[in-house]
N, C-alpha and C positions, 0 to 999 in steps of 0.2 A: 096589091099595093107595092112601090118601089121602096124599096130603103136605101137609098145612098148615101145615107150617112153611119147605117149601122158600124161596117167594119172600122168607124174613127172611133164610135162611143165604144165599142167591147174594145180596142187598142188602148181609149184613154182608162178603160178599167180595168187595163190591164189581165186580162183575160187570153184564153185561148178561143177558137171556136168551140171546141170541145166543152170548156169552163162554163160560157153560155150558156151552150146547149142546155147542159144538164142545170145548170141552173132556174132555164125559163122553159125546163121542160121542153123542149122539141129537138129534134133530130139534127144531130150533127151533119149532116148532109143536107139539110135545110136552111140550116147559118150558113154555108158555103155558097149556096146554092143563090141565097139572099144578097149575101155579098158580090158576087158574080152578077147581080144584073135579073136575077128572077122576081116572081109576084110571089107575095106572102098577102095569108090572109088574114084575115083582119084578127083574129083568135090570138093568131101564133105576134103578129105585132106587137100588140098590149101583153101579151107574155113576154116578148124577149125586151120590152120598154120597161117592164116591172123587175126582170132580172138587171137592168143596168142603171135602176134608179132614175128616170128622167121620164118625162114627156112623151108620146108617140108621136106628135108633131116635129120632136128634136131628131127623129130617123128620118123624119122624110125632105125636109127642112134642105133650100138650096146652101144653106151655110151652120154646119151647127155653130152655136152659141159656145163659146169660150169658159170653164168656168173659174169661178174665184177660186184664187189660191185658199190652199187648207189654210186652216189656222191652228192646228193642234195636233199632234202625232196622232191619236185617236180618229180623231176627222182625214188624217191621209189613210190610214188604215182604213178606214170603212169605203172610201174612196176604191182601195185598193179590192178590195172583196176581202179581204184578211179578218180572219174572226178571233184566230189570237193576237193578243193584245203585249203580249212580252215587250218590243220593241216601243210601244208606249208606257212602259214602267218608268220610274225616274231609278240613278244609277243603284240606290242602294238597296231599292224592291227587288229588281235586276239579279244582283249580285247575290239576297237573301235567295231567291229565284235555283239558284245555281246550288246553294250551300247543301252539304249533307248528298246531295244526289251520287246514285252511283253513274259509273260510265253510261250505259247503254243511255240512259233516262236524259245524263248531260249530251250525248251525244244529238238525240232525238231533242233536245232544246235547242241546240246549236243550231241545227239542220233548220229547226221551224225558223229563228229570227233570220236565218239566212237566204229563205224562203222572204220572207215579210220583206225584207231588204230587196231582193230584187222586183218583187212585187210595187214598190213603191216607187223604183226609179223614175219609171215613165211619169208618173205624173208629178213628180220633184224637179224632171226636164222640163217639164212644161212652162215650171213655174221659176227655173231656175233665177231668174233675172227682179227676182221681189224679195224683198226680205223677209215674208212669211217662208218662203220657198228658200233662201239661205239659211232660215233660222231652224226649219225643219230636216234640213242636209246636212248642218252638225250636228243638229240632236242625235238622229236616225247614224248617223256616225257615229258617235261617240258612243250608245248605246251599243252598236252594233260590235264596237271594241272591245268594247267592258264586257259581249256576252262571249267573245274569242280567248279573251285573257280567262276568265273564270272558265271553261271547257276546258283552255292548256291546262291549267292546273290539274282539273281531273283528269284528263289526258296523261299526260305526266306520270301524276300518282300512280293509274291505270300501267304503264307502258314500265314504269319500276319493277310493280309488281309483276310482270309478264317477264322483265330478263332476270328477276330475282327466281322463277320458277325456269326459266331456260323455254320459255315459249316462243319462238323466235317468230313463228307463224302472225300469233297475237300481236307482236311488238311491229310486226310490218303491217298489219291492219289498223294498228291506232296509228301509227304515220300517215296512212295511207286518207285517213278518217280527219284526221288534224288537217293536213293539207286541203280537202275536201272542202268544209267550214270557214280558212281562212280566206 
């Protein structure tokens, strides 16, 4: 069986090949391979249809089908393949999200909704010109700010304590870590 539509659905889910693969179980050289113009059979089809949520009619399909814009940060994330949910927090979950954590932990928060964030783009481009798709690109922004503000903070505090010891090492690795996230 041909899939010509595959590499549009693992793109609209923002995916890699790789991401796929592992996801619907089959060989990373086989998503390539699929994408490229080869026969996939019918096993490995309904496996990589079930890892991108749709239809195997929707892979093989001379037009895929369009989909509705999200309607909820939640519904872009799962959209997304995104299993944490931080960037669907409202602001002051978020912000609770952040409190008390020490660096490495605020670090590795930052990193993940920064993750989720580029994760979401592509299908927020998709949708750009709706206003569920406006409405979801401020949220996803605003949130996205509020998780930068609350990491500088730790950041900060973090980066005090390091010229307060004369760590100079440290105090270039939270720079380096800051700039990374924003």
């Amino acid at each position: 069986m041909l899939l010509p539509k595959l590499r549009y659905w693992r793109e609209r889910r923002a995916l890699t090949q790789e991401e796929l693969a592992e996801k619907a179980n089959v060989g990373t050289r086989s998503v390539a391979g699929y994408e490229a113009g080869a026969e996939a059979r019918p096993g490995n089809v309904r496996k990589l249809a079930g890892a991108l949520n749709i239809d195997v009619s929707a892979l093989m399909g001379p037009e895929a089908p369009k989909d509705p814009p999200p309607r909820s940060l939640p519904e872009l994330l799962e959209r997304a393949g995104r299993a944490d949910r931080h960037l669907a927090m409202s602001t002051p979950e978020l912000m609770g999200a952040f409190e008390g954590l020490p660096y490495p932990e605020a670090l590795q928060l930052a990193r993940t909704i920064a993750a989720a964030r580029g994760a979401i783009k592509p299908i927020l481009e998709q949708h750009k010109d709706t206003d569920e798709g406006k409405l979801l690109t401020a949220q996803s922004a605003e949130r996205n700010i509020v998780a930068q503000l609350c990491f500088q903070v730790i950041a900060e505090r973090a980066r005090g304590e390091a010229v307060g010891r004369g760590d100079l090492d440290r105090v270039e690795r939270i720079e380096r870590e800051l700039a990374e996230v924003a």
